[in-house]
C-alpha positions as CSV (number, residue, x, y, z in Angstrom):
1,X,-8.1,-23.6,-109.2
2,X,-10.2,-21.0,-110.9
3,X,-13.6,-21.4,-110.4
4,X,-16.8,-21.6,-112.8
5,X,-18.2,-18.1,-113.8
6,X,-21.6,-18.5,-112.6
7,X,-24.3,-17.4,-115.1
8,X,-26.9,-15.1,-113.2
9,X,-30.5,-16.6,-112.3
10,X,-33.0,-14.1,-113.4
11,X,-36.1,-13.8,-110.9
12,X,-39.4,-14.6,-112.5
13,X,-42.3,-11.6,-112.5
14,X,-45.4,-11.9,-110.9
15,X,-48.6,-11.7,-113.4
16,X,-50.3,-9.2,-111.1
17,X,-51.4,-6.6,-113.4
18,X,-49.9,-2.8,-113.1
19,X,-53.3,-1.4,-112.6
20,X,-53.9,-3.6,-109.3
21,X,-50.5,-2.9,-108.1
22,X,-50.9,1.0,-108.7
23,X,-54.1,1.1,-107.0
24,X,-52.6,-0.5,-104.2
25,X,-49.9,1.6,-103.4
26,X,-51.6,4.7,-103.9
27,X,-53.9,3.3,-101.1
28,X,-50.9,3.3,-99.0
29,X,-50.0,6.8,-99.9
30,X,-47.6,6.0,-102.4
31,X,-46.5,8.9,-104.7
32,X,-46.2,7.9,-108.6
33,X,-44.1,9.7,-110.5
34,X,-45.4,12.0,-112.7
35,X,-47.3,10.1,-115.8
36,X,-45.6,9.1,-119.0
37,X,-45.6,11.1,-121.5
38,X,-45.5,8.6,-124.3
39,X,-47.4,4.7,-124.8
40,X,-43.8,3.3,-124.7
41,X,-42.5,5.4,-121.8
42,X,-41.1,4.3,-118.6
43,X,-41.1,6.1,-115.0
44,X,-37.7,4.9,-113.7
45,X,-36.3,6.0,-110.1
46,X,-32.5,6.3,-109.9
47,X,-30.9,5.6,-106.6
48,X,-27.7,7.9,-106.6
49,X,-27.1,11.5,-108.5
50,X,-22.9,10.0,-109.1
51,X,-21.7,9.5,-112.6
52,X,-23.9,6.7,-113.2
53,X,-26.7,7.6,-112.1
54,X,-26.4,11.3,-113.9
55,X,-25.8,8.8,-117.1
56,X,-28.5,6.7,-116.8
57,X,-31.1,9.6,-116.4
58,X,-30.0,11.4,-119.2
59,X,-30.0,8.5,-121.6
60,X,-33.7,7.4,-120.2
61,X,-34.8,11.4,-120.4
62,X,-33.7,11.5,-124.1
63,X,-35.5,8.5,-125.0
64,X,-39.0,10.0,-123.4
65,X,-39.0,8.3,-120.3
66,X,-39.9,10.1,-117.0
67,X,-37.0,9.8,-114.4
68,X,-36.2,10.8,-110.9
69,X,-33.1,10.9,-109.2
70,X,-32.9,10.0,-105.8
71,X,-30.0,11.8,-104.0
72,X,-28.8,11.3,-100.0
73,X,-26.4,14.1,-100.1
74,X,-26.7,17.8,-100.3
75,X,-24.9,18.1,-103.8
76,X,-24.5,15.6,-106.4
77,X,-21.6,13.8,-107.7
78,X,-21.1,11.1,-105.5
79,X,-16.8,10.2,-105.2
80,X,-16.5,13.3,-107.5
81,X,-16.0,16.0,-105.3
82,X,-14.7,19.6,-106.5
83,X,-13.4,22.3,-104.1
84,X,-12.9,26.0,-104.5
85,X,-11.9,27.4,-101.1
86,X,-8.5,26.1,-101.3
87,X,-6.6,27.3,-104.9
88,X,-7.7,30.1,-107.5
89,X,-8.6,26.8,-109.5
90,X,-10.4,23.5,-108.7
91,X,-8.7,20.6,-106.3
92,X,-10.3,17.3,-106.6
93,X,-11.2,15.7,-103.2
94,X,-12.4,12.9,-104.8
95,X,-12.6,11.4,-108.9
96,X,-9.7,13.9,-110.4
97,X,-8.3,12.2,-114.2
98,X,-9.8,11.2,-117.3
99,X,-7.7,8.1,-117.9
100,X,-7.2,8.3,-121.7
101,X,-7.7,10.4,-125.1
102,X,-10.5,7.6,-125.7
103,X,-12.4,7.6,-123.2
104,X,-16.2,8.0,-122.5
105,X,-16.2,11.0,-120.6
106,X,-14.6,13.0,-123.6
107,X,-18.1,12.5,-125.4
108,X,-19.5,15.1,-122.5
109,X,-16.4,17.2,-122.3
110,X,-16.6,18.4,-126.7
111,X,-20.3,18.0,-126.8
112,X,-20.5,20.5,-123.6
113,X,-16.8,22.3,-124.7
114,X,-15.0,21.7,-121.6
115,X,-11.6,22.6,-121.8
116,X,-8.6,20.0,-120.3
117,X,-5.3,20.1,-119.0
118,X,-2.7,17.4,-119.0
119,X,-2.0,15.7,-116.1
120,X,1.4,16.4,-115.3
121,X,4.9,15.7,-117.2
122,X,5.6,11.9,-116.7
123,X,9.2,12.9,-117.5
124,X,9.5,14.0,-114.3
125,X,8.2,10.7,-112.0
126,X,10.5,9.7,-108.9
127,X,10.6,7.2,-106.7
128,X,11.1,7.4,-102.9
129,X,12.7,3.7,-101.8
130,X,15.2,3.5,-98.9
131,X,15.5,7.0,-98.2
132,X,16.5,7.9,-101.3
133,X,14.4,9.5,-104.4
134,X,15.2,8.6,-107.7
135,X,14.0,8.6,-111.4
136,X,11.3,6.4,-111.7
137,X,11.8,5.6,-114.8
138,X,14.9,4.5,-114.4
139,X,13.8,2.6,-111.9
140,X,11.1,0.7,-113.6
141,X,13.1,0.1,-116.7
142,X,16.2,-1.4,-114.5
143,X,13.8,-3.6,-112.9
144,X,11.8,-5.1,-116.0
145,X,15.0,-4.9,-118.5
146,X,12.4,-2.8,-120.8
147,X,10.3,0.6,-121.1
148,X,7.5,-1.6,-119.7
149,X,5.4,-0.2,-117.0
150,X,5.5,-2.6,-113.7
151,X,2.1,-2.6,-113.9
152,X,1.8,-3.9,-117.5
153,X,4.6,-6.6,-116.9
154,X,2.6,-8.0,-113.8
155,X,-0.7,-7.7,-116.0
156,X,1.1,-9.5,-118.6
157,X,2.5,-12.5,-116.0
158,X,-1.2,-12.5,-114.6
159,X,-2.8,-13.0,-118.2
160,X,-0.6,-15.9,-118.7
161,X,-0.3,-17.8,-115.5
162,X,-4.7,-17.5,-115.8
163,X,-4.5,-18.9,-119.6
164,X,-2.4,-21.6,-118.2
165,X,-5.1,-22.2,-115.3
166,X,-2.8,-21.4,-112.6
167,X,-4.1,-21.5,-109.3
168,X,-5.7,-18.4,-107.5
169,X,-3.9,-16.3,-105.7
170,X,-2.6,-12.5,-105.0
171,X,-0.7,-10.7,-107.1
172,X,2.2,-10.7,-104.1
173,X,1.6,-14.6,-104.4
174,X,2.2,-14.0,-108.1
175,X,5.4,-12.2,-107.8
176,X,6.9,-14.7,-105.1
177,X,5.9,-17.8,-107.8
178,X,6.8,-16.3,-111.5
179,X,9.9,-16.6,-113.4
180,X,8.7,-13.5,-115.4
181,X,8.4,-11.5,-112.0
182,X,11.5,-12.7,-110.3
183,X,13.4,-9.2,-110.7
184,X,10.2,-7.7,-108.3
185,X,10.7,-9.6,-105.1
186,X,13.2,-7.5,-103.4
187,X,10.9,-6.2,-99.6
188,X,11.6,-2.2,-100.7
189,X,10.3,-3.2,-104.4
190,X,7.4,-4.6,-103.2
191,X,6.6,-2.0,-101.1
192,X,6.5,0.3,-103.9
193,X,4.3,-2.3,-105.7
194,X,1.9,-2.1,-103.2
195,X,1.4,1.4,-102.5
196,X,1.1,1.9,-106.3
197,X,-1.4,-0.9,-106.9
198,X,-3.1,0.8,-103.5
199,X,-3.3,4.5,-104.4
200,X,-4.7,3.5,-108.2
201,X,-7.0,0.7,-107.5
202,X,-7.9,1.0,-104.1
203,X,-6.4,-2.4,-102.8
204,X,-2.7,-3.3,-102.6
205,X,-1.0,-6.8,-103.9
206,X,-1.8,-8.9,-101.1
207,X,-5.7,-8.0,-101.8
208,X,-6.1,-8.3,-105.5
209,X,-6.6,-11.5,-106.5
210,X,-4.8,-12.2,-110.0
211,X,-7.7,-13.7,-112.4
212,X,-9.4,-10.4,-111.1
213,X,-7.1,-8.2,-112.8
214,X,-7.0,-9.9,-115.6
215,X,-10.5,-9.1,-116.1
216,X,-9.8,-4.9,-116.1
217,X,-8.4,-4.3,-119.4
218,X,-9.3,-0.6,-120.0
219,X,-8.8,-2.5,-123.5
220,X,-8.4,1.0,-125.8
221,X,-8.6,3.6,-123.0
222,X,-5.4,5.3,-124.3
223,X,-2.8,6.0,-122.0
224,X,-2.8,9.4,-120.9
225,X,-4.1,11.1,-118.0
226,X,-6.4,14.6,-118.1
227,X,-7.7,16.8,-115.8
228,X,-10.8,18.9,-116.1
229,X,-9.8,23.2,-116.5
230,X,-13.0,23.6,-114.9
231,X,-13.1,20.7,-112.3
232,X,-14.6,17.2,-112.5
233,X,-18.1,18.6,-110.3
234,X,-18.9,21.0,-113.1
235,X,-19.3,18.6,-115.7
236,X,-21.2,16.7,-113.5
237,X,-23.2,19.2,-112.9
238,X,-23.7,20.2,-116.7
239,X,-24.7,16.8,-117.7
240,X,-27.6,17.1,-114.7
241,X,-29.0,20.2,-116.0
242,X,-32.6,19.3,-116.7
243,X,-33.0,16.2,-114.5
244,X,-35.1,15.9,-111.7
245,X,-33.1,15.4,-108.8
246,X,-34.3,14.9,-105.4
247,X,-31.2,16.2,-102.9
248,X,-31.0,15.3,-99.1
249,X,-33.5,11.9,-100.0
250,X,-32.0,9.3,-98.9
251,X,-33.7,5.8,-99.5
252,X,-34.6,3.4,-97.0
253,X,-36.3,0.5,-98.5
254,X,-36.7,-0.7,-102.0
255,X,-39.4,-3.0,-102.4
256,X,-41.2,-4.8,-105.6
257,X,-44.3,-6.3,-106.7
258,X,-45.3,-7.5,-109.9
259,X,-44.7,-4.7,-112.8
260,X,-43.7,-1.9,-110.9
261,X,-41.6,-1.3,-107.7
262,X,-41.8,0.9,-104.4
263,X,-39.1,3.2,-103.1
264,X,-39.2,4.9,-100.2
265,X,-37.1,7.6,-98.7
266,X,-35.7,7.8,-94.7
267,X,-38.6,10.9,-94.3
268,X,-41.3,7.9,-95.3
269,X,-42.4,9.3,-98.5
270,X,-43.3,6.8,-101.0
271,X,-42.7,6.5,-104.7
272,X,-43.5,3.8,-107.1
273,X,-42.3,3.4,-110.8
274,X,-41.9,0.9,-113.6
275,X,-38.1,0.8,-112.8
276,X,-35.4,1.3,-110.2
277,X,-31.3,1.8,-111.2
278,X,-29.3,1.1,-108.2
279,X,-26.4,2.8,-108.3
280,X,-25.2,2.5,-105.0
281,X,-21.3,2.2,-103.8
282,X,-20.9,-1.3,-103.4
283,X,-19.7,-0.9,-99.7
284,X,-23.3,0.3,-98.7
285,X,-24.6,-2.7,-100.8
286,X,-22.9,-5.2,-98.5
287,X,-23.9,-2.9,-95.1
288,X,-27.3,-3.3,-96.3
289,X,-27.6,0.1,-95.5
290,X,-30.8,-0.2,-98.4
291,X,-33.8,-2.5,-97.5
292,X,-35.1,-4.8,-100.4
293,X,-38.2,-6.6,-100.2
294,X,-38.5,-9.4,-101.3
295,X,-34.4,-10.0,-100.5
296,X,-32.4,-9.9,-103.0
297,X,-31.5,-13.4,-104.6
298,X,-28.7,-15.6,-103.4
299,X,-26.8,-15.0,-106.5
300,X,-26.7,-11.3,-106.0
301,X,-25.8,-11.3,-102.6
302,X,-23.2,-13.5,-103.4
303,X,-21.9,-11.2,-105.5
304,X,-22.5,-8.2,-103.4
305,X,-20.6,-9.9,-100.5
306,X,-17.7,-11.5,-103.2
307,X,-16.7,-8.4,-104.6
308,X,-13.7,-6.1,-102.1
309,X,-15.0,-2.7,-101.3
310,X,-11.5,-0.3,-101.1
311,X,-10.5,2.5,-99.7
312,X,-8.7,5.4,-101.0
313,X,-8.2,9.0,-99.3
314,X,-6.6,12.3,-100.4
315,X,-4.4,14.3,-97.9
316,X,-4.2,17.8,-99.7
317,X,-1.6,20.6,-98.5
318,X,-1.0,24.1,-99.4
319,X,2.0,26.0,-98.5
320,X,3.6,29.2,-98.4
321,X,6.3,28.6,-100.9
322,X,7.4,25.4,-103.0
323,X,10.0,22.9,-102.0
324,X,9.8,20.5,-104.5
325,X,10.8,20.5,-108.0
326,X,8.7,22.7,-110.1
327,X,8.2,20.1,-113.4
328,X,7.1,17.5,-110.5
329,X,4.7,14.8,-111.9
330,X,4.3,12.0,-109.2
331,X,6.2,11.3,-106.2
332,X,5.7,7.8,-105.8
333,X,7.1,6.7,-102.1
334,X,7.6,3.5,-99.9
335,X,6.1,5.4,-97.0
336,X,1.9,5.4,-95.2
337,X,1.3,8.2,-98.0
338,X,1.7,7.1,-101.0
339,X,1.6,9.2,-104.3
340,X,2.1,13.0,-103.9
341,X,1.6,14.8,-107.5
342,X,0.5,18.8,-108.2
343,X,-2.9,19.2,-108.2
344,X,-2.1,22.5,-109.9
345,X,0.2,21.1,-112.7
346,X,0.3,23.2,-116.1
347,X,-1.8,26.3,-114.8
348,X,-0.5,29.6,-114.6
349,X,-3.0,30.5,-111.2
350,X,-1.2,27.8,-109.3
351,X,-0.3,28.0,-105.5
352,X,2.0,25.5,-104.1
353,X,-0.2,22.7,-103.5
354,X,0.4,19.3,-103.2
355,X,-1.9,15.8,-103.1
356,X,-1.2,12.5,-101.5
357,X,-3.4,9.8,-102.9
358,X,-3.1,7.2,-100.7
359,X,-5.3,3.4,-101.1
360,X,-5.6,-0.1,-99.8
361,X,-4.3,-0.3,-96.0
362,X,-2.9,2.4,-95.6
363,X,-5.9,4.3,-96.1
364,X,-7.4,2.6,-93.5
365,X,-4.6,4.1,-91.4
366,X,-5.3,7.2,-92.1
367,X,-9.3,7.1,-91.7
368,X,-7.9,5.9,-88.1
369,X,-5.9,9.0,-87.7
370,X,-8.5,11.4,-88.7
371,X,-8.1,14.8,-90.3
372,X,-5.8,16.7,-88.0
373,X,-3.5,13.3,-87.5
374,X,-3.2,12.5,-91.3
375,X,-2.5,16.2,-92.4
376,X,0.4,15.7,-89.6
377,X,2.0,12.5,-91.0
378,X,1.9,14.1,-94.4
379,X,3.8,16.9,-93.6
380,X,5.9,14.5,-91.5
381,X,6.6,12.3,-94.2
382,X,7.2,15.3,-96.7
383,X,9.7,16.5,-94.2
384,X,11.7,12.9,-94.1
385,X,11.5,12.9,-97.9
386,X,13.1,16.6,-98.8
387,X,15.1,16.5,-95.9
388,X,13.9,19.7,-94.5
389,X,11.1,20.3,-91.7
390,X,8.4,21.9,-93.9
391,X,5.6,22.3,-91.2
392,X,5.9,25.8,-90.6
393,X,5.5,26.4,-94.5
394,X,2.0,24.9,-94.5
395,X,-1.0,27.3,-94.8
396,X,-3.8,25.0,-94.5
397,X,-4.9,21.0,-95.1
398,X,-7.3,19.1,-95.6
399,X,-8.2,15.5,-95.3
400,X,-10.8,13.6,-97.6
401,X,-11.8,10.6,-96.3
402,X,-13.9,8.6,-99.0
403,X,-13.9,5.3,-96.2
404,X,-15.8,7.3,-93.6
405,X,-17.9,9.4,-95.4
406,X,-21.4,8.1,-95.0
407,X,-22.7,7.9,-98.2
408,X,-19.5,6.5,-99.8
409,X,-18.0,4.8,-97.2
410,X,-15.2,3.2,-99.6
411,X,-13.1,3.9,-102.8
412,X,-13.6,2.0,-105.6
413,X,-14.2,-2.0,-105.9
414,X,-11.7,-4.4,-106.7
415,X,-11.5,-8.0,-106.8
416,X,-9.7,-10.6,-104.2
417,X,-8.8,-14.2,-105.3
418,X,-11.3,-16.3,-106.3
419,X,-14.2,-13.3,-107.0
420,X,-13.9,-12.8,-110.8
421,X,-16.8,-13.4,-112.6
422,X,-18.8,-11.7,-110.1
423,X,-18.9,-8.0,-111.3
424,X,-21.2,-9.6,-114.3
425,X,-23.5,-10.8,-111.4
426,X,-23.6,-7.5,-109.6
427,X,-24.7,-5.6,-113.1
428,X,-27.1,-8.1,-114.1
429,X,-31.2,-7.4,-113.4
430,X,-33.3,-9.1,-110.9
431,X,-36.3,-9.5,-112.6
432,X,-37.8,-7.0,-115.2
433,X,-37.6,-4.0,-112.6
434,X,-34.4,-3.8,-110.5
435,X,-31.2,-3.0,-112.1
436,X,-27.9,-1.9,-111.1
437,X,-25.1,-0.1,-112.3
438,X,-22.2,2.0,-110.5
439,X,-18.1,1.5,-111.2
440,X,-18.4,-2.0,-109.3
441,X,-20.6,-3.1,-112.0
442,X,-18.2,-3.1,-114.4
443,X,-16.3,-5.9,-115.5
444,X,-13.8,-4.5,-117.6
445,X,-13.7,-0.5,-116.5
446,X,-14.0,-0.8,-112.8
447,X,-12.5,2.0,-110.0
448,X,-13.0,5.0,-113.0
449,X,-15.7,7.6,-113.5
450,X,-15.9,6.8,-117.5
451,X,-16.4,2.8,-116.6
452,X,-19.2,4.0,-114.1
453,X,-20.9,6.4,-117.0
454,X,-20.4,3.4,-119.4
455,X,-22.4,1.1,-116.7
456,X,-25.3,3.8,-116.2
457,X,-26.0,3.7,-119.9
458,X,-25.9,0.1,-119.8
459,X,-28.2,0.2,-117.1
460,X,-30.3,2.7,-119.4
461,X,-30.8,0.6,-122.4
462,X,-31.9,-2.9,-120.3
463,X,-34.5,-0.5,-118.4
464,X,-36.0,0.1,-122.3
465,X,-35.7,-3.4,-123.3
């Protein structure tokens, strides 16, 4: 049965007073940040340069508080990742769309005047099922009896079986048990279901559990996807202009004592400020690859440890000529790799290039494989598909591996059965100095860069009060 949402136990603040606990650190060397500049201000530390971190030190900096961003890697961004070595323009490695004309991320993109393409003509969406490839369209509209997206007919069966207090279970569960989903449970169909949920969310239909999708509403998003003309890194990059940003500092240990807390880096350096934003990827969260001290509370380790940590990889080809149809949006297929769309879609610079965004499982398949073996099924795959051997077309690959990266080491979040309710515990502050915020932290906008800007300015305004 669906559980109780639990309702997050604050920790209580000791009454040591900020002048003892200063002096005391400084005694151990600790570095403070550089003074406020105001009576109200704040000196905040931000674990993380990704969206939400970016977001949450903008938003403090405009309000006149002093922040510092904490970066491990030698660039910032986090899961967006931008490169220019292998097309005239940008190829996402990592983040690529901004789902919807509504969007957060479009407050950046006109503020800044960032230009956008569309992301591809949905006209032209197929299928790959059985060996054949058809209209997917057609496809979807045969199987629901309507123009209703798969997606939004098992969202809808999900929102009523939970209203109805159905019992937990998967979203495959779900299919096998609904009347409203009977048309679905064909072995090829719900192969296609699961490599779609997989490649989008980062977990297939025998992982999500169903009151958890219920919770992700994207409730006024819109419905179409963008790209960025310039790339997803250099709007990252624009909205960091001005911060201070710390590269190649990782953290170690994050520790707190009365009013203020204690961070310090893998070198040993020491920082101490009124605040810290965690915006860590949940999956090194649950490796504990960050110390806290005191722990953190049973409720947020519970959460930490509730929540599913998925993967999702991109396998991203350029060849000497095209082979597939020019007006191509997404190749959905029943295969290890599962969406293949142009990367390049709508420009008039554009080499043949192809992406394979591939989630859940099979991800974890090709993280085994490693780069050379998953460039190798794709063009294997690719070849089965169009019926031709297109290896000796390719120019060069390249494999990004978000599950073995080391400071990713996963997708996005998602929920399995009986975990909802716990993204609100994973956003929620321990005490009056530790807060969190990142795309896991959001209950109703998870697995998207404009859910994990909304949750760094969330973040933001409880650090102010």
């Amino acid at each position: 049965m669906k559980k109780v949402k639990r309702k997050a136990k604050l920790g209580k603040t000791s009454l040591v007073s900020r002048r003892e606990v200063l002096k005391s650190l400084l005694a151990m060397g600790a570095v403070a940040i550089t003074p406020p500049v105001a009576a109200f201000s704040k000196r905040v530390i931000v674990i993380g340069a990704g969206a939400a971190g970016i977001a949450a030190a903008r938003r403090l900096k405009r309000d006149g508080h002093t922040v510092m961003i904490l970066e491990a890697r030698d660039r910032i961004g986090g899961r967006v990742s931008t490169d220019r070595t292998l097309s005239p323009y940008p190829v996402e490695l990592g983040a690529e769309f901004l789902h919807g004309s509504r969007v957060t991320t479009w407050d950046y993109v006109n503020s800044f005047g960032f230009r956008t393409l569309r992301a591809g003509p949905n006209t032209s969406d197929f299928v790959h099922i059985n060996g054949h490839t058809i209209d997917a369209h057609q496809w979807q509209a045969d199987l629901a009896g309507s123009d209703e997206s798969l997606e939004d007919l098992i969202w809808d069966a999900a929102e009523a079986w939970t209203e109805n207090d159905g019992d937990e279970m998967t979203i495959d569960q779900l299919i096998e048990v609904s009347d409203d989903l009977a048309e679905l449970r064909d072995p090829a169909t719900r192969r296609i279901l699961d490599n779609m949920y997989s490649e989008e969310v980062a977990a297939g239909t025998t992982q999500h559990g169903v009151y958890g999708i219920v919770e992700a509403t994207y409730d006024d998003d819109g419905s179409r996807d963008y790209r960025l003309e310039q790339g997803y890194s250099a709007l990252l990059e624009r909205m960091a202009i001005g911060l201070d940003i710390r590269l190649n500092t990782p953290v170690k240990r994050v520790s707190r004592g009365g009013l203020t807390a204690t961070v310090e880096t893998m070198d040993g350096t020491l920082y101490t400020a009124d605040a810290v934003i965690v915006t860590l990827p949940l999956a090194l969260l649950q490796k504990g690859v960050v110390q806290f001290d005191p722990p953190l509370p049973d409720w947020k380790q519970e959460a930490i440890n509730a929540l599913g940590a998925g993967h999702v990889d991109k396998v991203i080809l350029r060849f000497k000529e095209r082979f597939w149809p020019e007006d191509l949006g997404e190749l959905t297929t029943d295969k290890t790799l599962q969406v293949w769309w142009q990367p390049g879609w709508g420009r008039a610079d554009s080499p043949p290039i192809l992406t394979a965004n591939t989630g859940g499982l099979n991800a974890l398949t090709l993280e085994n494989l490693g780069e050379a073996g998953a460039i190798d099924l794709g063009l294997q795959e690719l070849s089965d598909i169009f019926g031709m051997n297109v290896r000796n077309q390719l120019e060069v690959g390249t494999f990004a591996g978000w599950g073995v990266d080391p400071y990713s080491q996963m997708g996005y979040s998602y929920v399995p059965p009986d975990a909802d309710g716990y993204r609100a515990d994973l956003a929620a502050p321990v005490g009056n100095v530790l807060f969190f915020a990142g795309e896991a932290t959001h209950v109703t906008r998870p697995a998207c860069v404009h859910g994990a800007i909304e949750t760094g300015l969330r973040a933001a305004k409880e650090v102010t009060g």
